[in-house]
N, CA, C and O atoms as CSV, one atom per row, in Angstrom:
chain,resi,resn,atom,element,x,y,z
A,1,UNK,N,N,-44.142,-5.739,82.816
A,1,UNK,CA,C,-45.462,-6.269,82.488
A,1,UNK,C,C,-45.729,-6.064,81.000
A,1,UNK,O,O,-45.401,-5.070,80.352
A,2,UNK,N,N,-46.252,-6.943,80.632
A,2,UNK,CA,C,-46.921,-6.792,79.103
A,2,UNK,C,C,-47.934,-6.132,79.190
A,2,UNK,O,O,-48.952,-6.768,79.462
A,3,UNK,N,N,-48.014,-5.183,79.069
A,3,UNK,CA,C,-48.967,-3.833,78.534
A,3,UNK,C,C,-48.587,-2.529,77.288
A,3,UNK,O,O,-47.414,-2.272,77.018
A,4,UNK,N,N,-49.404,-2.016,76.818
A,4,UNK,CA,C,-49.083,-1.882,75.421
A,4,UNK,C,C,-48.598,0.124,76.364
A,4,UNK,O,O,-48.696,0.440,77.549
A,5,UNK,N,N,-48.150,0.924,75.222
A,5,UNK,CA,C,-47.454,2.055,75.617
A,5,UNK,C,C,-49.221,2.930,76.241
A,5,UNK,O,O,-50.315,2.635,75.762
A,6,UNK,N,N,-48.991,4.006,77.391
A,6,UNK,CA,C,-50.711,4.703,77.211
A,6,UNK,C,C,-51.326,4.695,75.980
A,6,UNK,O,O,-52.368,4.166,75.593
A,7,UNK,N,N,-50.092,5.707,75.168
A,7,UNK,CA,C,-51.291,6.335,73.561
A,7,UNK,C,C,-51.297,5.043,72.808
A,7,UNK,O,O,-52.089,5.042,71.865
A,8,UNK,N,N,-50.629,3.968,72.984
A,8,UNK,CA,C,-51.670,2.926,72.002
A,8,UNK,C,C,-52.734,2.485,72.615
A,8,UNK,O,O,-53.772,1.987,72.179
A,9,UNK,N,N,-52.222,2.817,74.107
A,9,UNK,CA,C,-53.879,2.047,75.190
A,9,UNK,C,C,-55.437,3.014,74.734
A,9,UNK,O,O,-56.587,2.599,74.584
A,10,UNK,N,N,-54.928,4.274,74.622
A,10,UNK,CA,C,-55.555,5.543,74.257
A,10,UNK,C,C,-56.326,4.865,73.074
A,10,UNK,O,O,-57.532,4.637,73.176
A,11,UNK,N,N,-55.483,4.488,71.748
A,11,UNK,CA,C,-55.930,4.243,70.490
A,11,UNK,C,C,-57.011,3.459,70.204
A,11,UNK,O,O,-58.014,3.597,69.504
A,12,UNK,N,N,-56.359,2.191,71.250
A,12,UNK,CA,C,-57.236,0.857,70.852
A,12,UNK,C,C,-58.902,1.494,71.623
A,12,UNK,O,O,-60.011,1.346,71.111
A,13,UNK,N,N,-58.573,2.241,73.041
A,13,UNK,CA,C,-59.884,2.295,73.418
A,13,UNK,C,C,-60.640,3.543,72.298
A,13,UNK,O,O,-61.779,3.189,71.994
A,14,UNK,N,N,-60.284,4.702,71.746
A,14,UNK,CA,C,-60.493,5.024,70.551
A,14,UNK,C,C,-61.804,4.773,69.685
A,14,UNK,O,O,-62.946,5.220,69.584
A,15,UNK,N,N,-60.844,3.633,69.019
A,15,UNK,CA,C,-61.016,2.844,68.126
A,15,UNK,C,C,-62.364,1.713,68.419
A,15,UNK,O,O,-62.952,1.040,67.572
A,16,UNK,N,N,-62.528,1.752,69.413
A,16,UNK,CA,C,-63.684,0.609,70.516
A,16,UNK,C,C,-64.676,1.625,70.513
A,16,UNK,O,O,-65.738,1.335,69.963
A,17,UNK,N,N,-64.534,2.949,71.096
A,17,UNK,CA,C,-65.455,4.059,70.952
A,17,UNK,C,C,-66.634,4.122,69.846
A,17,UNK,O,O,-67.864,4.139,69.890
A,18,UNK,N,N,-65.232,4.159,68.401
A,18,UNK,CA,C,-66.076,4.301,67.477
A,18,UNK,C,C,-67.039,2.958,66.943
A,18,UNK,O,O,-68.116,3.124,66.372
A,19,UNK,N,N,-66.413,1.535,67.254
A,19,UNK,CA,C,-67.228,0.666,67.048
A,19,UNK,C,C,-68.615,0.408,68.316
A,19,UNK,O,O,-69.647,-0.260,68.375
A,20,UNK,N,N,-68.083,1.108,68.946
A,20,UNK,CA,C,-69.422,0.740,70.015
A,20,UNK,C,C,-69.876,1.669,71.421
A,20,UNK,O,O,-69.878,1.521,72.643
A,21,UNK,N,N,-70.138,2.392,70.719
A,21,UNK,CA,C,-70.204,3.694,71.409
A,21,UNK,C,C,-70.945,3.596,72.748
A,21,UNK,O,O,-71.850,2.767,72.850
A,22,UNK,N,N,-70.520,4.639,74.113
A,22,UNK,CA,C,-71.219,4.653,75.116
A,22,UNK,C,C,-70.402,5.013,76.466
A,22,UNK,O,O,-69.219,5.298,76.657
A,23,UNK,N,N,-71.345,4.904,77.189
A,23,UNK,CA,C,-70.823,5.391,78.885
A,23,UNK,C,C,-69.773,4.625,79.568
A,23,UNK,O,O,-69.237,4.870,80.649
A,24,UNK,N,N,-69.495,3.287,78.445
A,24,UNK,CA,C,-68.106,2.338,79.022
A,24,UNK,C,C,-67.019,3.314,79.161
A,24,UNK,O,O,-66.139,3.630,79.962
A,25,UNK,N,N,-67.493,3.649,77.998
A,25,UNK,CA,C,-65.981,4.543,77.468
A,25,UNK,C,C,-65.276,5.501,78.393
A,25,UNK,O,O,-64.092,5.495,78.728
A,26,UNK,N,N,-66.428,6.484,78.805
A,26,UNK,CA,C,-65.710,7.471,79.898
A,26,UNK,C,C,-65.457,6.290,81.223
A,26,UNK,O,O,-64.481,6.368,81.969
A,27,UNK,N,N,-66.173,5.565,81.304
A,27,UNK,CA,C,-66.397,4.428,82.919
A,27,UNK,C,C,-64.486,3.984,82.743
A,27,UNK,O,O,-63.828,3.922,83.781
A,28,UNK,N,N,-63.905,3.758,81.595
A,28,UNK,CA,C,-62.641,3.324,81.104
A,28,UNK,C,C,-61.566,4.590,82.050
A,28,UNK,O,O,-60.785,4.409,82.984
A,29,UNK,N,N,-61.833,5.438,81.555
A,29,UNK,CA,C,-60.874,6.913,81.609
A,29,UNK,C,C,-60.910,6.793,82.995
A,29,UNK,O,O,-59.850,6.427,83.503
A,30,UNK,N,N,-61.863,7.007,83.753
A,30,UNK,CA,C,-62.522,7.423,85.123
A,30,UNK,C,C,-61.513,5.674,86.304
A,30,UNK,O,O,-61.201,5.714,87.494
A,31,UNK,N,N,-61.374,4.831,85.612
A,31,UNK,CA,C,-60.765,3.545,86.586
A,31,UNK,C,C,-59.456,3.634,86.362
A,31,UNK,O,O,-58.566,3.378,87.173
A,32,UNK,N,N,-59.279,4.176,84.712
A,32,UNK,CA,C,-57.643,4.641,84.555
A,32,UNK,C,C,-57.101,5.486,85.785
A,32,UNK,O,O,-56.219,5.118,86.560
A,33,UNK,N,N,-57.812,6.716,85.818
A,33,UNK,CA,C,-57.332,8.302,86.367
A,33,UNK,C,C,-57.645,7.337,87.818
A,33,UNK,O,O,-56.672,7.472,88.559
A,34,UNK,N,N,-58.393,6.680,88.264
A,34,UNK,CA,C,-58.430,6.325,89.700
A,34,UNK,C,C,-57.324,5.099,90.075
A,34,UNK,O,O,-56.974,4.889,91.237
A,35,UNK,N,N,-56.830,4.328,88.931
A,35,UNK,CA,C,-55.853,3.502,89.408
A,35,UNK,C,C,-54.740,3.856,89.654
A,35,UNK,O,O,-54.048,3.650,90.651
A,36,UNK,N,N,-54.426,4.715,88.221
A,36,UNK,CA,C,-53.141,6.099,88.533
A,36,UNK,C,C,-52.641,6.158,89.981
A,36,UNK,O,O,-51.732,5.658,90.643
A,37,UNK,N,N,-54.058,7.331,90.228
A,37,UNK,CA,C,-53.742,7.947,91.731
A,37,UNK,C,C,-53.357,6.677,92.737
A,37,UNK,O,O,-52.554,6.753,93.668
A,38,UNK,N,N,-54.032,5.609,92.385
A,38,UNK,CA,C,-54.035,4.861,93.930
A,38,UNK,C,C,-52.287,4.205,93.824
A,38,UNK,O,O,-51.608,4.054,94.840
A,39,UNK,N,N,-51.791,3.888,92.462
A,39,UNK,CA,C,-50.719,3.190,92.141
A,39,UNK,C,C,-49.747,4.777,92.450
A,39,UNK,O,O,-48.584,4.400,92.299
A,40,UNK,N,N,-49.719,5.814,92.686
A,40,UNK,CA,C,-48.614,6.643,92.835
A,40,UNK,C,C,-48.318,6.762,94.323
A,40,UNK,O,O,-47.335,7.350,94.776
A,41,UNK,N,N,-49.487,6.001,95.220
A,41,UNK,CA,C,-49.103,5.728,96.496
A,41,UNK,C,C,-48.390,4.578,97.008
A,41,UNK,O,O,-47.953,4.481,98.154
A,42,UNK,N,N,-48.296,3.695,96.074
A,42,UNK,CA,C,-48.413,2.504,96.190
A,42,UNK,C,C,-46.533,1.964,96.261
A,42,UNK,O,O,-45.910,2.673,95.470
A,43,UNK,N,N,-46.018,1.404,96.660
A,43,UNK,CA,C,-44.499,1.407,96.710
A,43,UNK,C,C,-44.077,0.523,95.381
A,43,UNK,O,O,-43.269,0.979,94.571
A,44,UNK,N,N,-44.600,-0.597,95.241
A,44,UNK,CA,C,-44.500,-1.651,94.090
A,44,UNK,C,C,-45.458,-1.565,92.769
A,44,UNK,O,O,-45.671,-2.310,91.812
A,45,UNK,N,N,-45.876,-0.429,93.145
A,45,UNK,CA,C,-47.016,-0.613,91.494
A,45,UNK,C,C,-46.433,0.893,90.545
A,45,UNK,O,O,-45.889,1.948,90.872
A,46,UNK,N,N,-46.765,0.458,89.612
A,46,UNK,CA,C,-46.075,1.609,88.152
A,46,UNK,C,C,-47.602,2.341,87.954
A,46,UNK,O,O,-48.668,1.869,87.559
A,47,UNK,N,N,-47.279,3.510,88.340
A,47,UNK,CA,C,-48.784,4.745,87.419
A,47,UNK,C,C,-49.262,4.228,86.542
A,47,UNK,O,O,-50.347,3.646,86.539
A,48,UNK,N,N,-48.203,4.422,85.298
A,48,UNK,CA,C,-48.617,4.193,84.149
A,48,UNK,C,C,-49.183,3.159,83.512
A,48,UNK,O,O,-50.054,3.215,82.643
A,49,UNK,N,N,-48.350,1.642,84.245
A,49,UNK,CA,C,-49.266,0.794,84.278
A,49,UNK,C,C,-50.516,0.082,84.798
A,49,UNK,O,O,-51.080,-0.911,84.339
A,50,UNK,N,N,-50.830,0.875,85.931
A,50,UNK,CA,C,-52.167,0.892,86.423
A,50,UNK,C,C,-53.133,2.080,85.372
A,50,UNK,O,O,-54.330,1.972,85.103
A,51,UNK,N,N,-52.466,2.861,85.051
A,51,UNK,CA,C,-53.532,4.117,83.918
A,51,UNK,C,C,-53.880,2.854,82.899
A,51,UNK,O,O,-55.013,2.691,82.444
A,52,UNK,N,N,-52.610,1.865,82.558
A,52,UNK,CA,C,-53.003,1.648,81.078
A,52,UNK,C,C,-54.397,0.009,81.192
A,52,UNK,O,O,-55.234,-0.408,80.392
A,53,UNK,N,N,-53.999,-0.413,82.526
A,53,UNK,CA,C,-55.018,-1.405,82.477
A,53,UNK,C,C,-56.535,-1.089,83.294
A,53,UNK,O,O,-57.467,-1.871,83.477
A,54,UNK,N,N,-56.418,0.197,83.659
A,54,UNK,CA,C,-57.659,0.665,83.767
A,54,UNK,C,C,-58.707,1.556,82.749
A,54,UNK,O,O,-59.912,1.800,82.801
A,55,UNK,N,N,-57.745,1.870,81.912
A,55,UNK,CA,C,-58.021,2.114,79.991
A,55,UNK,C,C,-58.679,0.899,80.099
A,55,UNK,O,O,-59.834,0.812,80.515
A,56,UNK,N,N,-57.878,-0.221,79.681
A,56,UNK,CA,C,-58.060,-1.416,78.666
A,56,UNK,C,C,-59.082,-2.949,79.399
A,56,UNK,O,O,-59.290,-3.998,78.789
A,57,UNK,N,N,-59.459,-2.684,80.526
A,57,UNK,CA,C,-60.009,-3.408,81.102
A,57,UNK,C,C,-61.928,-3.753,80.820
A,57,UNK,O,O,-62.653,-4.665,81.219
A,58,UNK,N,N,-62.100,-2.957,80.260
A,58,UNK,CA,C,-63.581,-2.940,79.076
A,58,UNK,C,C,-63.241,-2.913,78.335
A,58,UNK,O,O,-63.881,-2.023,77.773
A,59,UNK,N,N,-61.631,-3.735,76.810
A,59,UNK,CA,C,-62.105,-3.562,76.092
A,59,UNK,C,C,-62.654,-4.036,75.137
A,59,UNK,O,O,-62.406,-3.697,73.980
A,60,UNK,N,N,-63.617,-5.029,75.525
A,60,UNK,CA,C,-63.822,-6.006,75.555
A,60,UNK,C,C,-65.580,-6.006,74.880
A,60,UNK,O,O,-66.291,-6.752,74.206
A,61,UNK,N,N,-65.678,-4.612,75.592
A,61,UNK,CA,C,-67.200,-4.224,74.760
A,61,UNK,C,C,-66.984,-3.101,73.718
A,61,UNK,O,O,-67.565,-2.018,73.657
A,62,UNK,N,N,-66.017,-3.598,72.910
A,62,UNK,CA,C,-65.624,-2.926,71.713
A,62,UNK,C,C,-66.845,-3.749,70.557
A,62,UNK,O,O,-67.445,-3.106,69.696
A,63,UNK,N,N,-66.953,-4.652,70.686
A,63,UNK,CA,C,-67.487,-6.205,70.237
A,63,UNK,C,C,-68.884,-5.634,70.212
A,63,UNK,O,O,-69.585,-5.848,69.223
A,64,UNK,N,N,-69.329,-4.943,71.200
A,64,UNK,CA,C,-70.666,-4.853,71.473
A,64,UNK,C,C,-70.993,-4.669,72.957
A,64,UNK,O,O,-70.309,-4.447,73.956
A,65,UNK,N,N,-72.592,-4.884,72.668
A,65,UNK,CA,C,-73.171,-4.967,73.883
A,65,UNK,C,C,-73.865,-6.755,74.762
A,65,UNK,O,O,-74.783,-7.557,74.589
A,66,UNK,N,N,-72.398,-6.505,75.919
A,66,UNK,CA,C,-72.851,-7.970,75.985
A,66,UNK,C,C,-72.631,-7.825,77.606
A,66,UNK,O,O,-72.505,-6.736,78.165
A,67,UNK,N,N,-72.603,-9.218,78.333
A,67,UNK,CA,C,-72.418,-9.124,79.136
A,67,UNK,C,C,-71.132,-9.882,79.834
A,67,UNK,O,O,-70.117,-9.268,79.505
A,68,UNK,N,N,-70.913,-10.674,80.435
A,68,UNK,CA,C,-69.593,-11.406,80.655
A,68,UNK,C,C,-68.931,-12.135,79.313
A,68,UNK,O,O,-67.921,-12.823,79.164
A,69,UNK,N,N,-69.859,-11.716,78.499
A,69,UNK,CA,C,-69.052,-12.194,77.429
A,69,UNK,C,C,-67.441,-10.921,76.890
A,69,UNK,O,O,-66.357,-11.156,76.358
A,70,UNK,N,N,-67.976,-9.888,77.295
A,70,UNK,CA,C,-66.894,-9.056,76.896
A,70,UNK,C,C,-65.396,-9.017,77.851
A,70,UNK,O,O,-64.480,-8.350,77.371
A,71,UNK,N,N,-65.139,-9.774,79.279
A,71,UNK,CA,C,-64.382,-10.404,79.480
A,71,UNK,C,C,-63.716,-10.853,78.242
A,71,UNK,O,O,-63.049,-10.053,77.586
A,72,UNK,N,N,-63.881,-12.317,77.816
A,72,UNK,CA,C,-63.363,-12.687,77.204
A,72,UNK,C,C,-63.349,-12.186,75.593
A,72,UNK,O,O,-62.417,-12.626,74.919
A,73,UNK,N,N,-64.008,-11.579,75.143
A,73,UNK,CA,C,-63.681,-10.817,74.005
A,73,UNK,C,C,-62.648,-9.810,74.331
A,73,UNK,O,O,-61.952,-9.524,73.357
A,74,UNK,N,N,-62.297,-9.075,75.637
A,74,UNK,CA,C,-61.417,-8.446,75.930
A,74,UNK,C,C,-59.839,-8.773,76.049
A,74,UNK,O,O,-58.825,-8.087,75.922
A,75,UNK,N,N,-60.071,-10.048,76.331
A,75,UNK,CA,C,-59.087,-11.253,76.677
A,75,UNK,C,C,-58.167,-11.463,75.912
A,75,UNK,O,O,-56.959,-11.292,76.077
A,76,UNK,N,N,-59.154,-12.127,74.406
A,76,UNK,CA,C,-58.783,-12.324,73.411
A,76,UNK,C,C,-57.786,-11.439,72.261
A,76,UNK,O,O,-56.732,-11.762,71.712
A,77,UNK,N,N,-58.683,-10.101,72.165
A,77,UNK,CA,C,-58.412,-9.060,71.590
A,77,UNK,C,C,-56.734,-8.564,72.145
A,77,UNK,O,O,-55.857,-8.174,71.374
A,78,UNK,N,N,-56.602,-8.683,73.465
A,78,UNK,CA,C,-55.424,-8.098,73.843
A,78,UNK,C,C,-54.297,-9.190,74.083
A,78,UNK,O,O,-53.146,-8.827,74.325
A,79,UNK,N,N,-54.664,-10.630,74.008
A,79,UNK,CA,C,-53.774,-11.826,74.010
A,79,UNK,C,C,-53.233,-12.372,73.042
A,79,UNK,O,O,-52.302,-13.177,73.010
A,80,UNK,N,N,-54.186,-11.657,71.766
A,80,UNK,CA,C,-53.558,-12.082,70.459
A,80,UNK,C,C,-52.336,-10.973,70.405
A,80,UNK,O,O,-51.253,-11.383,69.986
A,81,UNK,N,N,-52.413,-10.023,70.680
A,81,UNK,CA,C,-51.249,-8.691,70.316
A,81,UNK,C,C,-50.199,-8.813,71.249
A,81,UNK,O,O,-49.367,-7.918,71.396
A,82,UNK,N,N,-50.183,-10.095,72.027
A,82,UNK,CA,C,-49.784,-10.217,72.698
A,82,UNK,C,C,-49.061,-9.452,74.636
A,82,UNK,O,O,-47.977,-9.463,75.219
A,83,UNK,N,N,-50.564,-8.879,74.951
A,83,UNK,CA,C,-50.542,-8.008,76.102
A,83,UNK,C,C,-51.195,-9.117,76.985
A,83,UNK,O,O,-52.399,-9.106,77.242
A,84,UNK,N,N,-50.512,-9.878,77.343
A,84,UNK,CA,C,-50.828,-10.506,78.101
A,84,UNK,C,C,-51.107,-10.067,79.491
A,84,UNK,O,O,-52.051,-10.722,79.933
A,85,UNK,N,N,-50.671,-9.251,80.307
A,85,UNK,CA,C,-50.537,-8.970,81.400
A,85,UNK,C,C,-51.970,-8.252,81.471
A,85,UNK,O,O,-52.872,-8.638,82.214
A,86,UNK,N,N,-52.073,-7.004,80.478
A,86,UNK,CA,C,-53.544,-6.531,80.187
A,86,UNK,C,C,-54.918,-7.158,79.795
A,86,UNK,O,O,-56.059,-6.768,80.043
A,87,UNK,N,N,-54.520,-8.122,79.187
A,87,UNK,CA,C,-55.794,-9.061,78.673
A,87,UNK,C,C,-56.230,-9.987,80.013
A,87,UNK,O,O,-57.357,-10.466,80.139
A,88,UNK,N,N,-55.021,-10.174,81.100
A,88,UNK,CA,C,-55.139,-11.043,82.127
A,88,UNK,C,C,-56.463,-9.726,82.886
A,88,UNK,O,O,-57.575,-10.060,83.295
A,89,UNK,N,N,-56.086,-8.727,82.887
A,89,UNK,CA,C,-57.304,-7.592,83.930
A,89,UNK,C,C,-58.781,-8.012,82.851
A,89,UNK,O,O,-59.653,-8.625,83.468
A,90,UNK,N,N,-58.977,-7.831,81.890
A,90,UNK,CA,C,-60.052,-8.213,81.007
A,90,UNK,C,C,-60.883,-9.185,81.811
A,90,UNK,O,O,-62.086,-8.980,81.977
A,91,UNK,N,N,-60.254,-10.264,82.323
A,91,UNK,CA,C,-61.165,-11.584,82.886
A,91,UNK,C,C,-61.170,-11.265,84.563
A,91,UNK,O,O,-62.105,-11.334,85.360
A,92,UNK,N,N,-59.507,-10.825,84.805
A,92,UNK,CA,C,-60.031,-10.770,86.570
A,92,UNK,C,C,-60.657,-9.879,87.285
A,92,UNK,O,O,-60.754,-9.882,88.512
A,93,UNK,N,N,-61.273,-8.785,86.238
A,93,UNK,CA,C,-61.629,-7.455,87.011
A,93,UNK,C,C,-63.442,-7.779,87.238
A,93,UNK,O,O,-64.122,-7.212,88.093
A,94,UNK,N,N,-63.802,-8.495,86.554
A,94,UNK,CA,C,-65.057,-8.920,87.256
A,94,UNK,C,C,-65.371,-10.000,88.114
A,94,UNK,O,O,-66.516,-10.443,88.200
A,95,UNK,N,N,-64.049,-10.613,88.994
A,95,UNK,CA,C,-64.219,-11.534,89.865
A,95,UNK,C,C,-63.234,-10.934,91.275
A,95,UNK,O,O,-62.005,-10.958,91.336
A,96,UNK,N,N,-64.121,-10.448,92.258
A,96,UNK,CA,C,-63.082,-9.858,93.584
A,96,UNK,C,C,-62.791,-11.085,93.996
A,96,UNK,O,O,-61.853,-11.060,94.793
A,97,UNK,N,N,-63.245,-12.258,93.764
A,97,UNK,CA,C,-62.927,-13.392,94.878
A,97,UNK,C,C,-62.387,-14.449,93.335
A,97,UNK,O,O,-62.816,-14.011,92.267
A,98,UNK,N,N,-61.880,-15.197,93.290
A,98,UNK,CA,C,-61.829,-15.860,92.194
A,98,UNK,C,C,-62.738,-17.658,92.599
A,98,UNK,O,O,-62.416,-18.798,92.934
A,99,UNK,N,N,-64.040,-16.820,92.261
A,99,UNK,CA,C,-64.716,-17.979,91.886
A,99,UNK,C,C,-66.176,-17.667,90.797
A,99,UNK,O,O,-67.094,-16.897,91.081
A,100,UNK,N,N,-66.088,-18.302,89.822
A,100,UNK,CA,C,-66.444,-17.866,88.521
A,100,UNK,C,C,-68.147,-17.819,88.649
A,100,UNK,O,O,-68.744,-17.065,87.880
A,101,UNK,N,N,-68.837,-18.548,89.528
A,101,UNK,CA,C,-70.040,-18.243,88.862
A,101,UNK,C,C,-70.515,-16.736,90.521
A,101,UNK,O,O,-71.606,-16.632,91.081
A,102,UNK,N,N,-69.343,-15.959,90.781
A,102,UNK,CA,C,-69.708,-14.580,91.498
A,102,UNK,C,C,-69.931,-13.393,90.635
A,102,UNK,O,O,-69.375,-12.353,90.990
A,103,UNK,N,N,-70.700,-13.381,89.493
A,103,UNK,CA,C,-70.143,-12.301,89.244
A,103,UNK,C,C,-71.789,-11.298,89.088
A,103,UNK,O,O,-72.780,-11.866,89.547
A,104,UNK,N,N,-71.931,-10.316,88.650
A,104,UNK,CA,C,-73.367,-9.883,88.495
A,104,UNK,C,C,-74.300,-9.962,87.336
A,104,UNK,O,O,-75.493,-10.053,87.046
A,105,UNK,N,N,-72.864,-9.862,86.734
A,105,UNK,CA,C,-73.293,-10.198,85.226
A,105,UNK,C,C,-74.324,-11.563,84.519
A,105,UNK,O,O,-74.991,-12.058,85.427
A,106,UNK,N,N,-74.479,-11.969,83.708
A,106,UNK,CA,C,-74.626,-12.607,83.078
A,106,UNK,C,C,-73.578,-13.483,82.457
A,106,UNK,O,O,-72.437,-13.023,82.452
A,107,UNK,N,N,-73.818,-14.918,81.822
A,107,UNK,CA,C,-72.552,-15.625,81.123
A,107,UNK,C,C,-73.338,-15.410,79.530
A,107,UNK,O,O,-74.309,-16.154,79.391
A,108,UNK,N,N,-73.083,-14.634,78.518
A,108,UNK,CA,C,-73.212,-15.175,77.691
A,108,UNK,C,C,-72.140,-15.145,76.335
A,108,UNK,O,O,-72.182,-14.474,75.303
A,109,UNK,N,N,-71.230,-16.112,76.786
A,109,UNK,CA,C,-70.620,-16.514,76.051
A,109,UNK,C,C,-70.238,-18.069,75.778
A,109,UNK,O,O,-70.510,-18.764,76.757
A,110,UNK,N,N,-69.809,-18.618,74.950
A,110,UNK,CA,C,-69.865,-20.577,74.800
A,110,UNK,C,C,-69.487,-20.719,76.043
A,110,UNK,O,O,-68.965,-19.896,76.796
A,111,UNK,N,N,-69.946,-22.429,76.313
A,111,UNK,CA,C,-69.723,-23.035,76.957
A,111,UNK,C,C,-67.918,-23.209,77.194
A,111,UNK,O,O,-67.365,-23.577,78.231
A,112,UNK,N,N,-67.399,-22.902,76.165
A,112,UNK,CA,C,-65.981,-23.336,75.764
A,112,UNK,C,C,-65.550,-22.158,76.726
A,112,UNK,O,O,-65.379,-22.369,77.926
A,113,UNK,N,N,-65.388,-20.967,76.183
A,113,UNK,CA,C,-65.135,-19.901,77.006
A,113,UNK,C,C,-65.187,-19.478,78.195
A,113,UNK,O,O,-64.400,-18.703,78.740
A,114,UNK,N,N,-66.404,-20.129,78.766
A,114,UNK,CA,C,-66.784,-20.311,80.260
A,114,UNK,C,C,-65.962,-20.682,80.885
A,114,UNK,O,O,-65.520,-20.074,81.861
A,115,UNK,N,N,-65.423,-22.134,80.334
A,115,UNK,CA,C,-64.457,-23.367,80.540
A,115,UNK,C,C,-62.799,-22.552,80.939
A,115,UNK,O,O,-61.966,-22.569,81.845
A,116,UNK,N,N,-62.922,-22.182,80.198
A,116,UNK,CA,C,-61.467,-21.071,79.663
A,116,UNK,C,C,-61.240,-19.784,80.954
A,116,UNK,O,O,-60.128,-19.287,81.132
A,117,UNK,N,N,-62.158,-19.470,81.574
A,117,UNK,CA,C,-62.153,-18.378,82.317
A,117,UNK,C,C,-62.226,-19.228,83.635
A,117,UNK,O,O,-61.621,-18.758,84.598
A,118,UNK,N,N,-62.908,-20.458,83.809
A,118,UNK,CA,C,-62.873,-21.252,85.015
A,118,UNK,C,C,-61.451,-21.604,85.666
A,118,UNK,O,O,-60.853,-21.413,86.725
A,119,UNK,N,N,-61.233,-22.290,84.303
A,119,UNK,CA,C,-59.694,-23.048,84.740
A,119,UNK,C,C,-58.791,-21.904,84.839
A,119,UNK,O,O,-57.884,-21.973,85.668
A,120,UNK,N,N,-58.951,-20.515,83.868
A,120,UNK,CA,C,-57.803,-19.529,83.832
A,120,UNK,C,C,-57.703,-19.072,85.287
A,120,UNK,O,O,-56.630,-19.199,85.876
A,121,UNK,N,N,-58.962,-18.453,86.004
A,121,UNK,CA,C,-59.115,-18.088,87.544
A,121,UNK,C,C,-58.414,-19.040,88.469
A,121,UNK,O,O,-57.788,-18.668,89.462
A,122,UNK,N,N,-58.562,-20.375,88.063
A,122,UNK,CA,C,-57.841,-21.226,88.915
A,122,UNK,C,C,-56.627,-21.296,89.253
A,122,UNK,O,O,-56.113,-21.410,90.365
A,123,UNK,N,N,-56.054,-21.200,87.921
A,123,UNK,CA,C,-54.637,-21.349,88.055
A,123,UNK,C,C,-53.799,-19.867,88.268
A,123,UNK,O,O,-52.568,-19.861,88.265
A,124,UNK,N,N,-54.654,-18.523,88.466
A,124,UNK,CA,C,-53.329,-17.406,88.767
A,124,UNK,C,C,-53.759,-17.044,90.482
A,124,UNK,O,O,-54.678,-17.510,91.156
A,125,UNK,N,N,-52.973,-16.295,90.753
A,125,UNK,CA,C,-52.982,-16.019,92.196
A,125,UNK,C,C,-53.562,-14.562,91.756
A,125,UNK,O,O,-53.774,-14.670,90.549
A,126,UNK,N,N,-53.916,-13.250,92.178
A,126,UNK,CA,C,-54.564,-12.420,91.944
A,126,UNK,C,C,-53.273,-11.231,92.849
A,126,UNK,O,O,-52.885,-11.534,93.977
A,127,UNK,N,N,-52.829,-10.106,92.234
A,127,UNK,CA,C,-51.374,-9.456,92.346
A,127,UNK,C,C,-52.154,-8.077,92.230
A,127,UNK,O,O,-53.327,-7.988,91.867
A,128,UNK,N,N,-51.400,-7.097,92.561
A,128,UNK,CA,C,-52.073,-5.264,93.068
A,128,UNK,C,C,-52.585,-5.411,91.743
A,128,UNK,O,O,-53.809,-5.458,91.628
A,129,UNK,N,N,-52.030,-5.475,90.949
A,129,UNK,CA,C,-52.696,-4.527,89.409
A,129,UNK,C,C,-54.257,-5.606,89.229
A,129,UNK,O,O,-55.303,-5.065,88.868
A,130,UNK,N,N,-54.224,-6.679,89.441
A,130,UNK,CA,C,-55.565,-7.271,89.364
A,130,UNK,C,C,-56.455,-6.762,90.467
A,130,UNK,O,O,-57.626,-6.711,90.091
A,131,UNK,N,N,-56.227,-6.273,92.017
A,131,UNK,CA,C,-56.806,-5.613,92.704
A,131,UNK,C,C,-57.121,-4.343,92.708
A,131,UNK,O,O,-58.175,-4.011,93.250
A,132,UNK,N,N,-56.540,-3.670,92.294
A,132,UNK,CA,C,-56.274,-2.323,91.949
A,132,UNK,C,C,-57.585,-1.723,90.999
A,132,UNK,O,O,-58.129,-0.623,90.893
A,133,UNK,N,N,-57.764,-2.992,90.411
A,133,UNK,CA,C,-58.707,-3.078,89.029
A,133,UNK,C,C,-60.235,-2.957,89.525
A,133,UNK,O,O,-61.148,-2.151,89.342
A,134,UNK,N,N,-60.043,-4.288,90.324
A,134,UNK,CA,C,-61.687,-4.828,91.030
A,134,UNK,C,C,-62.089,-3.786,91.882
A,134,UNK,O,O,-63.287,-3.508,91.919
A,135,UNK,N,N,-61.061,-2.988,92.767
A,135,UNK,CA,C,-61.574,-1.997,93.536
A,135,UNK,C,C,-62.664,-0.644,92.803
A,135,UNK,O,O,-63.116,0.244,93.526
């Protein structure tokens, strides 16, 4: 899977800390340490890569304080560095069912982006590490 090593997962969330400080941050650590455990039971899933996309799955409100917009600021941020596999938890961890207007949040991000998270939900099938996440 494309996910970055823990201590850079460590860094980037860090680094998000200091731009935008708050209770995400520990909420980050706390889905890590719980995906861990659930992925060391698990026959097909990697610890480490359940620790690292339960790090990186807010990080998205590095950006700020927003609401479904940090999905896709999360998205972005980790698709350009090319972590694809991680930037994919960014968008699916706030949809248990994949249909886009379920979520609790708010949309405020473009219309474009909306667009982008519609069609993206459409087209993947949803795999442990995306469940693993939503739980």
């Amino acid at each position: 899977m494309t996910v970055p090593m823990i201590d850079q997962a460590k860094n980037f969330l860090e680094e998000a800390r200091r731009m935008n400080p708050g209770p995400w941050v520990e909420h980050s650590y706390y889905v890590a340490e719980a995906a861990a455990l659930i992925a060391e039971r698990h026959p097909d899933m990697d610890r480490d890569t359940s620790y690292v996309i339960g790090l990186l799955h807010d990080i998205g409100r590095r950006e700020g304080v927003f609401h479904m917009r940090h999905s896709m600021d999360g998205y972005k941020y980790l698709s350009n560095m090319g972590y694809e596999d991680a930037a994919r938890i960014c968008i699916t961890h706030s949809f248990a069912y994949k249909d886009i207007n379920a979520v609790c949040g708010k949309w405020d991000c473009s219309r474009e982006e909306y667009e982008f998270a519609h069609e993206f939900l459409s087209k993947i099938e949803y795999n442990d590490y995306d469940r693993i996440i939503q739980l």
